[in-house]
N, C-alpha and C positions, 0 to 999 in steps of 0.2 A: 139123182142117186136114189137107189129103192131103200126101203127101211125091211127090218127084221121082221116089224110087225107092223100092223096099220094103227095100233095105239103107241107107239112110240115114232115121233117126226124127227126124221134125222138132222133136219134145221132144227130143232127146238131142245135136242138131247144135252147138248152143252149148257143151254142156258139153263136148262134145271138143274146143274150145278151152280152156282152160285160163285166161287171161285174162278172157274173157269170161265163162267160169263166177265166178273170183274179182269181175266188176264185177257180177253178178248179173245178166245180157241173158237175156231168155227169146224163143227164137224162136217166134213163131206165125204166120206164112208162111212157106212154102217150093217155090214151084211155079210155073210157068209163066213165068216171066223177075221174078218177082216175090219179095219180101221183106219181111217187118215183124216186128220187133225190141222190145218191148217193156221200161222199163230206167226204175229210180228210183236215184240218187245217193244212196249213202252218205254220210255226213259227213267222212268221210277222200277224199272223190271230190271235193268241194267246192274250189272257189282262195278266195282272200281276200276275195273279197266276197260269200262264199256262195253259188254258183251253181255249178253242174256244169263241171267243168276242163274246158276245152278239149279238152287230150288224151284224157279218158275220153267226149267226143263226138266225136272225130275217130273214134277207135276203133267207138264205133256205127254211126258211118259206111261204115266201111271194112269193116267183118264183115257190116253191109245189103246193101253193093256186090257183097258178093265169097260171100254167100248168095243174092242174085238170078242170079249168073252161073251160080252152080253150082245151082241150081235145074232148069237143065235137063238137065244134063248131072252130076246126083251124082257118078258114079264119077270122074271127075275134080278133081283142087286148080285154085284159083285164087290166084295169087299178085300183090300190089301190085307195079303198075310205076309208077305214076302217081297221083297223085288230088289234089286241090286243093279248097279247103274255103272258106267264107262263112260268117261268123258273124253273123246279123241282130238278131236280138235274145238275151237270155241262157237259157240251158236251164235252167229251174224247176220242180222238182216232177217227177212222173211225165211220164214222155217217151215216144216210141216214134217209129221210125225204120224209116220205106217205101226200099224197094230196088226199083231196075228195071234188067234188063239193058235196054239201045237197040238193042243191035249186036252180034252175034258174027262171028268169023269163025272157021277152023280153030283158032285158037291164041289167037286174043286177043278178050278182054271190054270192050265200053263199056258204061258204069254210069253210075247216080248213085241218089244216095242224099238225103231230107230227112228230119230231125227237127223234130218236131211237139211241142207240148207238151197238156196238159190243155185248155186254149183251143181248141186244132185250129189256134193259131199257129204260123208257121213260125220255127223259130228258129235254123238252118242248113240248108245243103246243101250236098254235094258232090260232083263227079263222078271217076271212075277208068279208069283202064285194069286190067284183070287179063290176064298172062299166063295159060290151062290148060296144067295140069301134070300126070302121073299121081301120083295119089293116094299117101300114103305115110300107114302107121300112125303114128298117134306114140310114141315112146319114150324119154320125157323120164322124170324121175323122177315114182314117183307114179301113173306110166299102166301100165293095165294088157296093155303092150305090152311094156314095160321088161325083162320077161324073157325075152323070146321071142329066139330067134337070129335075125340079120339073115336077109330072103329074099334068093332066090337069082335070081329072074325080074327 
């Protein structure tokens, strides 16, 4: 799969999320206003009736939405201002989750995002706004940013 940009690896884009590394999401789009997200639920990901929590698919969602934004535009963050979610039927089994940007404009992303299950059923979507932001290392514990001095630009 090609990347947006040759400094951003579309294998390595998930995992500098840090969240999304721990839910296990592998990215395999990344290009052209476009995203897909690939992602099976751990047992600890599960709610009570055995099905993929809500929040660890809203989550898919919102990293589909905000990987098609930045899609064309790598070197920039996108950040949640908005998104709104539909749950149709329940997320079962191996899932993966299509991103589209709709609409950009200088500053702000319209998205949306659906999860697909094994069946090629749909079993939510949701759409978002993303603010673009300049990009910022992370340097959370853990990252290998953590010791760098803040920049100066």
């Amino acid at each position: 799969m090609a990347s947006g940009s040759d400094d951003i690896d579309v294998r390595s884009f998930a995992s500098q999320i840090p969240f999304a590394r721990h839910l296990g999401f592998e990215l395999t789009k990344f290009e052209g206003g476009e995203s897909e997200i690939l992602y099976t639920a751990r047992p600890e990901h599960l709610n009570t009736f055995d099905v993929t929590h809500g929040g660890a698919c809203m989550t898919l969602l919102d990293i589909a939405m905000a990987a098609a934004a930045r899609s064309q535009t790598p070197e920039l963050g996108a950040v949640t201002i908005e998104m709104k979610t539909t749950f149709m039927r329940p997320s079962v089994g191996p899932l993966h989750a299509r991103g589209r940007l709709v609409h950009r404009t200088a500053t702000l992303a319209f998205t949306e995002a659906t999860i697909y299950d094994e069946q090629a059923r749909v079993c939510a979507h949701a759409t978002g706004t993303f603010k673009y932001v300049k990009r910022r290392l992370p340097t959370g514990p853990g990252s290998a940013n953590a010791m760098r001095p803040p920049s100066t630009d």
